[in-house]
C-alpha positions in Angstrom: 136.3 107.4 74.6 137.9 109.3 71.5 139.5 112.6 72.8 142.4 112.9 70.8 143.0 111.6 67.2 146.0 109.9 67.8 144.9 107.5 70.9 148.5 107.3 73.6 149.6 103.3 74.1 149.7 102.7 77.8 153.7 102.3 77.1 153.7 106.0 75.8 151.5 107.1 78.7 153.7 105.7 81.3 156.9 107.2 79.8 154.9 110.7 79.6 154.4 110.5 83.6 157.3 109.6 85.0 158.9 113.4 84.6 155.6 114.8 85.6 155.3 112.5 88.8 158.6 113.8 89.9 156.4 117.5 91.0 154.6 115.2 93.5 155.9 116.6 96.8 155.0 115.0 100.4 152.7 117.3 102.9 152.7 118.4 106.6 150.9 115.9 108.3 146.7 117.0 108.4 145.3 117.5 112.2 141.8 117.2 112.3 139.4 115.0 113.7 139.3 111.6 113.8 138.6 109.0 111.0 135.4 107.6 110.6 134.9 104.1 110.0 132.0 103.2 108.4 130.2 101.8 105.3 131.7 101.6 101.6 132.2 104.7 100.3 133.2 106.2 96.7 136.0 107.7 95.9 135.6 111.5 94.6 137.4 113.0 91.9 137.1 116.4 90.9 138.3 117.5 87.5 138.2 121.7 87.4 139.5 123.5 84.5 139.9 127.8 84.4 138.2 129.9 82.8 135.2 127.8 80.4 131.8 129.5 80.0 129.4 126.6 79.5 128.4 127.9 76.4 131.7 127.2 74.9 130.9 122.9 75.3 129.7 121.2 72.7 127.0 119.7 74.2 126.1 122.9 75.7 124.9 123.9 72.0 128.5 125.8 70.8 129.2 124.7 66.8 132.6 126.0 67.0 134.3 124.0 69.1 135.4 120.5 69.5 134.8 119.4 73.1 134.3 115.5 72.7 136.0 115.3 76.8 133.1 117.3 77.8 130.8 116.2 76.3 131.4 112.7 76.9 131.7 113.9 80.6 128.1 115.2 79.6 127.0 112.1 77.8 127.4 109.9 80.5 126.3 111.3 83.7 123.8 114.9 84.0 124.9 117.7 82.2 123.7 120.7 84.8 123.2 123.2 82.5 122.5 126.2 84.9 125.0 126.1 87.4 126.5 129.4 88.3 129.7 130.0 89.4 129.6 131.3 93.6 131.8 134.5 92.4 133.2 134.6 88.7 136.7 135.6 90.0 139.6 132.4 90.2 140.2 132.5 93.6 137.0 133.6 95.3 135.4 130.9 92.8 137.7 128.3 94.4 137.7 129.4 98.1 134.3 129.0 97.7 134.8 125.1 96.2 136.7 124.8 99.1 134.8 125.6 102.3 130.9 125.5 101.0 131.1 129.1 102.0 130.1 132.5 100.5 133.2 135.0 99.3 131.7 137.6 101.5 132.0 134.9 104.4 135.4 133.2 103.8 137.1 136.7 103.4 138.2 135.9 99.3 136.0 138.7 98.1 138.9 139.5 95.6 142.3 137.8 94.3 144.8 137.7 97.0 142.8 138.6 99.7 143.8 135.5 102.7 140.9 133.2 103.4 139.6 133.1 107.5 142.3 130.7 108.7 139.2 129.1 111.3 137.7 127.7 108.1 138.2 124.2 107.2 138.2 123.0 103.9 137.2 119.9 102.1 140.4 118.5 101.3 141.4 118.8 105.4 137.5 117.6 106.3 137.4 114.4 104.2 141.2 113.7 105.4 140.6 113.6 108.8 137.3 111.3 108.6 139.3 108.2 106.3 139.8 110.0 102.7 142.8 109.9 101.2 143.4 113.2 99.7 145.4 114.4 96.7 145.6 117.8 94.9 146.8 118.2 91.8 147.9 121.3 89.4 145.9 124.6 90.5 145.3 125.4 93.8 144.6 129.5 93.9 143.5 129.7 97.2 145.3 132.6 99.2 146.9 132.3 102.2 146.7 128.3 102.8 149.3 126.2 102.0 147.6 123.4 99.9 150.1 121.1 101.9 148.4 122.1 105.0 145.0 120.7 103.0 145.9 117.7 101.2 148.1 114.5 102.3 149.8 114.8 98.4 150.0 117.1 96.6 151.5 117.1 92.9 152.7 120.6 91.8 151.8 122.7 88.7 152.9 125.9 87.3 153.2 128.1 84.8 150.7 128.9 81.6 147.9 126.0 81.1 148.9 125.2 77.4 152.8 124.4 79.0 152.0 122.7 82.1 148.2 121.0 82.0 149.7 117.9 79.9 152.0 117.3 82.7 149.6 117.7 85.6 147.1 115.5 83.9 149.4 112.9 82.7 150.7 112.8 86.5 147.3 112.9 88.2 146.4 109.7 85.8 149.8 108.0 86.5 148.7 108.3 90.4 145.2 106.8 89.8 147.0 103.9 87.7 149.2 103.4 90.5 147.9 104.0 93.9 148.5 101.9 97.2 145.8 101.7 100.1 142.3 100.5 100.3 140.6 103.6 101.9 138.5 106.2 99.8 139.8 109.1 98.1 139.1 112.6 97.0 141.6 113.7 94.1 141.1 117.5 92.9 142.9 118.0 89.6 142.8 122.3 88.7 143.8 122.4 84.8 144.9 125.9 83.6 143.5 126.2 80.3 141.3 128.0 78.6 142.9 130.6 81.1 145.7 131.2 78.8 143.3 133.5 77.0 144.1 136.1 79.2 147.3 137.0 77.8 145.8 137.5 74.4 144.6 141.0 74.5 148.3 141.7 75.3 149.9 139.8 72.7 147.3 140.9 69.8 147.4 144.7 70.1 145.8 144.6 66.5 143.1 147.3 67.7 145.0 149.3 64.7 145.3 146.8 62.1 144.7 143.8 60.7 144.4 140.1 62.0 147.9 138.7 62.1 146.3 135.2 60.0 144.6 136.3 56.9 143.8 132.6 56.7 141.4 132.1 59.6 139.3 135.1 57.9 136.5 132.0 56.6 137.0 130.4 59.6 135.9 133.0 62.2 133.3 132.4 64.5 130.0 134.8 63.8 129.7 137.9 66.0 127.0 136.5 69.3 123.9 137.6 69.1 124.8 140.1 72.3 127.6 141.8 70.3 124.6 144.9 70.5 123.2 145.1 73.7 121.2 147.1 76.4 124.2 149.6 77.2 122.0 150.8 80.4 124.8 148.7 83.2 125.8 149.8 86.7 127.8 152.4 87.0 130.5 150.2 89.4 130.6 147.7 86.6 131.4 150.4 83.5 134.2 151.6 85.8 135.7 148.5 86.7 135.4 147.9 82.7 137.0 150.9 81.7 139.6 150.5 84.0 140.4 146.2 82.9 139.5 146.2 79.5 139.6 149.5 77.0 139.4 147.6 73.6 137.5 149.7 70.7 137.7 146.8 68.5 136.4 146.3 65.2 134.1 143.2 64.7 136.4 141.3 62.9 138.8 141.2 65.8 136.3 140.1 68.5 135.6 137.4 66.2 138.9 136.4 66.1 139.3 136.6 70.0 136.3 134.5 70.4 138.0 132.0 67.5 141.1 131.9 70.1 139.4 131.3 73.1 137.7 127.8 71.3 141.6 126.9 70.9 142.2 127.1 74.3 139.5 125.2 75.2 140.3 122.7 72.9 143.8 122.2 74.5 142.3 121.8 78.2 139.7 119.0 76.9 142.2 116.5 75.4 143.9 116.3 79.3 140.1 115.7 80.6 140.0 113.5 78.3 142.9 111.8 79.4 141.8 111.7 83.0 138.5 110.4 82.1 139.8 107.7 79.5 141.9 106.6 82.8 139.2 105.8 85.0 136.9 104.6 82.7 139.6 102.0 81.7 141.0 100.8 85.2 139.3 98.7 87.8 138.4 102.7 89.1 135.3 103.3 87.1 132.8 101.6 89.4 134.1 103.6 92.6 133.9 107.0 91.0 132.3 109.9 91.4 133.5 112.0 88.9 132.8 116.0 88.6 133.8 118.4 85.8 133.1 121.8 86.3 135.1 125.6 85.9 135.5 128.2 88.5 134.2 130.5 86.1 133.5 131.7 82.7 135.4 134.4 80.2 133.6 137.5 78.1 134.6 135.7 74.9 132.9 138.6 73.2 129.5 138.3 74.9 128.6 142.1 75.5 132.1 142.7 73.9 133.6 141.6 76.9 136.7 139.7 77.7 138.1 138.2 80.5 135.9 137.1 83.7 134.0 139.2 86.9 130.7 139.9 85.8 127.6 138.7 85.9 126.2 138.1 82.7 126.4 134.2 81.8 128.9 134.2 80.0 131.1 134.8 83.1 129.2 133.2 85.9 127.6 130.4 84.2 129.7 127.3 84.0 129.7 123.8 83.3 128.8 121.2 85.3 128.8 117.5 84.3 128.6 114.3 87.2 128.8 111.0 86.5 128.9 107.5 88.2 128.6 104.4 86.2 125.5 102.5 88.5 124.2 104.9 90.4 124.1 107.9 88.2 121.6 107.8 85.1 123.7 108.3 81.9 123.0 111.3 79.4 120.4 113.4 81.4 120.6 117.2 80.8 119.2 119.1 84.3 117.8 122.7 84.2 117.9 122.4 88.2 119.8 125.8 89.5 123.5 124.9 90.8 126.1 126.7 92.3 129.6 126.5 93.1 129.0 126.1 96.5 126.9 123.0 96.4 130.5 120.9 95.6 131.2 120.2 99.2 127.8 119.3 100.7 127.8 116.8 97.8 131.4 115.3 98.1 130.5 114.6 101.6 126.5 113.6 101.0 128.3 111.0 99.0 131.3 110.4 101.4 128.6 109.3 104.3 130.1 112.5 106.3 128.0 115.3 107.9 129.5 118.4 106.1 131.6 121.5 107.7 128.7 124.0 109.5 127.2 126.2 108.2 127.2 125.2 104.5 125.3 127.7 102.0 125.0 125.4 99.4 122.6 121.9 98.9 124.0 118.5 97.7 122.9 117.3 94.2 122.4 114.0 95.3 118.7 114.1 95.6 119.2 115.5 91.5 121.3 113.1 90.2 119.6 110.3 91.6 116.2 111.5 90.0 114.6 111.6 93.7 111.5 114.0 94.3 112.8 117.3 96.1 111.5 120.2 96.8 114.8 122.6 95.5 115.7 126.2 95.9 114.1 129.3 94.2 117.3 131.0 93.6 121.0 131.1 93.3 123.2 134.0 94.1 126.6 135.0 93.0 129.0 137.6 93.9 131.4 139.9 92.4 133.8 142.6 93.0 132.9 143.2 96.7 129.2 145.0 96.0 128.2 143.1 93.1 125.9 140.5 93.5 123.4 138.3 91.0 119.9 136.4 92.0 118.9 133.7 89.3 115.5 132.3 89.7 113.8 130.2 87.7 112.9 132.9 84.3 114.8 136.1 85.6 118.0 137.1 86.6 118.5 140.5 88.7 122.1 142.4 88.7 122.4 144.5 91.9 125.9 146.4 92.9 125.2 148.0 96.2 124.8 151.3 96.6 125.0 151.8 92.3 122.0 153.5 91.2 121.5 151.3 88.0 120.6 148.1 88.4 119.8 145.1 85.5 116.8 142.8 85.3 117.0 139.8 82.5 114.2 137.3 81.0 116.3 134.7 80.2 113.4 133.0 78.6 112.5 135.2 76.4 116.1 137.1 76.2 119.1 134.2 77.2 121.7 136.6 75.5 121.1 139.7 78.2 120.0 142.3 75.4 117.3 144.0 77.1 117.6 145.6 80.5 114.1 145.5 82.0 114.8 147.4 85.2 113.0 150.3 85.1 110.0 149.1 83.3 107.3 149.5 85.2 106.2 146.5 84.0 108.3 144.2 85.7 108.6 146.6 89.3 106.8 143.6 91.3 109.8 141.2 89.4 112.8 143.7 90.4 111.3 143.8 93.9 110.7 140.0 94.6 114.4 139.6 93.7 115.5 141.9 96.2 113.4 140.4 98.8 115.4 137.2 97.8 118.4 138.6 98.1 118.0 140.6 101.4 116.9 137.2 102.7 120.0 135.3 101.3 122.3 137.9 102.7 120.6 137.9 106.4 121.9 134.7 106.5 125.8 135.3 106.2 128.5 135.8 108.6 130.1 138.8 106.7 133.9 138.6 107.3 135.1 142.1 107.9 136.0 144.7 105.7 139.9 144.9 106.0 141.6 148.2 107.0 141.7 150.7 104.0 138.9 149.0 102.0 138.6 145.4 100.1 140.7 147.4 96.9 143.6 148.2 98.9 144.0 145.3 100.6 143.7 142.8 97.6 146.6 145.5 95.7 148.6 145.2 98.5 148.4 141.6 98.9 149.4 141.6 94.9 152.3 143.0 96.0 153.3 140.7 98.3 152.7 138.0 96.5 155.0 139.3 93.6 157.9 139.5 96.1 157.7 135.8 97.0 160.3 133.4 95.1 158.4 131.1 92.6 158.6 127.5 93.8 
């Protein structure tokens, strides 16, 4: 597989990982309950990167990037192409990886709020029923210690485009090198294209030109959402004008949307690297492999940037599985997915009944091209109130309690330019997609709202986690 124009020697590759194996660090021991011994099973690796819209891959249709990780990821398993993230926010996103559980269940309904500590997750369920469980690089789920969750755990810090080389490189030096016949699940979290967050900070260029005359030819075109319905909910423009106050000229988004492609670039070469590693090793015809983000980013879709709502660009991600074997090779899938679906697959596969209470299906059925009768609808959340129904042609944008609410035909409108709530002509539409969302939210063990609101508590636990010593 050619992911980097320079291909590493194996010589070059071992060199690069022994500093980065040095971050692996030895766990608590897991409780849980005991193994189960039973037929063959595959090991499970799940590659997650931070912060990619899965309309900035390659084989997802984008010209301006150069993805060949992805889609080679894509090329060689099925390409999902509408999965949604569970809540397009980093850790609700991956609290919700972790248990198979709705935000508004585990308690994650914003960044640093503490998941329920009664919860388990998938790296403690497979590890007590025979898994051997690694994590690698980011973790970003509040108050558990990922030590408490996985028997090895190799560290990662800092910005993606300094430490997702070394992560990768380590992760890959463990999968050359591992001891021990039983199964395992590896998670490896890559940073990048995160990294894009701190652009708007260091290109305050609102007042003047782009600092690289140079890239002028080279700029991505303004979306075809750069216009766009301005009729939003009234929670959403306030949480916008609070996170993001950017009166930028076009040229500017442009080149924002031109930077966020670099950053995605960066991230692909260490999939790459993971991938070349199992698909060169004895590995390959064990493996389930998933690739897939937490969430998207604005990239100047709706002149937006970062991540939190619920248009696609922010909630839809990539989502590529492959097994050499057993999975069909190059088959695009236009069955709805959703975040939460990762553990009832990992352990459909794994032979394992999963945790109770799961809100999500395994893809098993999917990706081995079986007949089954699959859901009507995915939901997402955001921001406490916000909350998103895709179904099949539509896509309905609810914040409780906000008088304004958004209905999209994605057939007829994928980029979210026309608001069609209100219309009389689609009342019946808006109103079936409440019905499925009422009915989805029946269903939920809502965790508590904490003492002085959701806000207050995710500020304050900011706070605390800004006094802690970094590791």
């Amino acid at each position: 597989m050619e992911t980097n124009p320079a291909p590493i020697t194996r010589r070059a590759f071992i060199g690069g990982t022994a500093a980065a194996a040095a971050a692996i660090s030895l766990p608590r021991p897991i409780t849980g309950a005991p193994a189960v011994v039973g037929i063959a099973r595959p090991n499970l690796l799940f590659i997650n990167v931070d912060q990619l819209s899965a309309e900035a891959v390659g084989a997802n249709g984008c010209a301006h990037v150069r993805t060949p990780a992805f889609d080679y990821a894509a090329r060689h398993g099925v390409n999902f192409t509408r999965s949604y993230s569970a809540n397009p926010v980093c850790c609700p996103a991956r609290s919700c990886w972790q248990t198979g559980r709705a935000s508004s269940e585990h308690g994650v309904a914003l960044n640093s709020l503490p998941m329920r500590a009664d919860l388990p997750d998938i790296g403690q369920w497979l590890g007590a029923r025979g898994y051997q469980t690694v994590h690698a690089g980011k973790w970003h789920v509040p108050a558990r210690d990922v030590r408490n969750s996985y028997g090895l755990v190799i560290d990662g810090t800092g910005q993606g485009e300094y430490s997702d080389h070394a992560v990768s490189r380590a992760a890959a030096g463990w999968l050359l090198n591992r001891k021990g016949t039983d199964p395992f699940l590896m998670v490896v979290g890559l940073l990048q294209p995160h990294d894009i967050c701190y652009w708007p900070r260091l290109n305050t260029l609102a007042r003047g030109e782009i600092p690289y005359a140079c890239l002028r030819d080279k700029l991505p075109p303004p979306p075809p959402n750069y216009n766009f319905d301005p009729r939003e909910p009234e929670t959403f423009l306030a949480t916008k004008r609070k996170s993001q106050s950017f009166d930028w000229p076009e040229e500017l988004w442009r080149y924002y949307i031109w930077a966020y492609y670099r950053h995605v670039e960066m991230v692909d070469a260490c999939v790459g690297l993971l991938l070349d590693t199992v698909e060169s090793s004895a590995l390959a015809k064990d493996t389930l492999v998933i690739v897939s983000s937490d969430h998207g980013d604005g990239h100047g879709r709706h002149r937006l940037v970062f991540k939190s709502d619920l248009y696609d660009a922010a909630a839809r991600v990539p989502l590529m599985i492959s097994w050499p074997g057993q999975i069909a090779h190059g088959r695009t899938d236009a069955h709805l997915a959703s975040g939460l679906d990762l553990v009832p697959t990992l352990c459909d596969y794994a032979g394992i009944e999963p945790p109770p209470k799961q809100r999500g299906r395994s893809l098993r059925p999917i990706l081995e091209d079986r007949a089954t009768e699959w859901r009507e609808s995915v939901i997402s959340e955001s921001n406490v109130t916000g909350r998103m129904v895709r179904t099949d042609r539509f896509k309905y944008v609810q914040y409780r309690g906000d008088a304004t609410d958004q209905l999209f035909d994605m057939s007829a409108d994928p980029w979210e330019t026309k608001n069609l709530s209100g219309d009389s002509a689609f009342a019946s539409v808006v109103e079936d997609h409440r019905k499925l969302l009422a009915d989805w939210e029946s269903r939920l063990e809502v965790h508590p709202e904490p003492e002085g609101g959701w806000h207050e508590a995710a500020r304050k636990g900011e706070a605390k986690g800004k006094r802690k010593p970094r590791r």
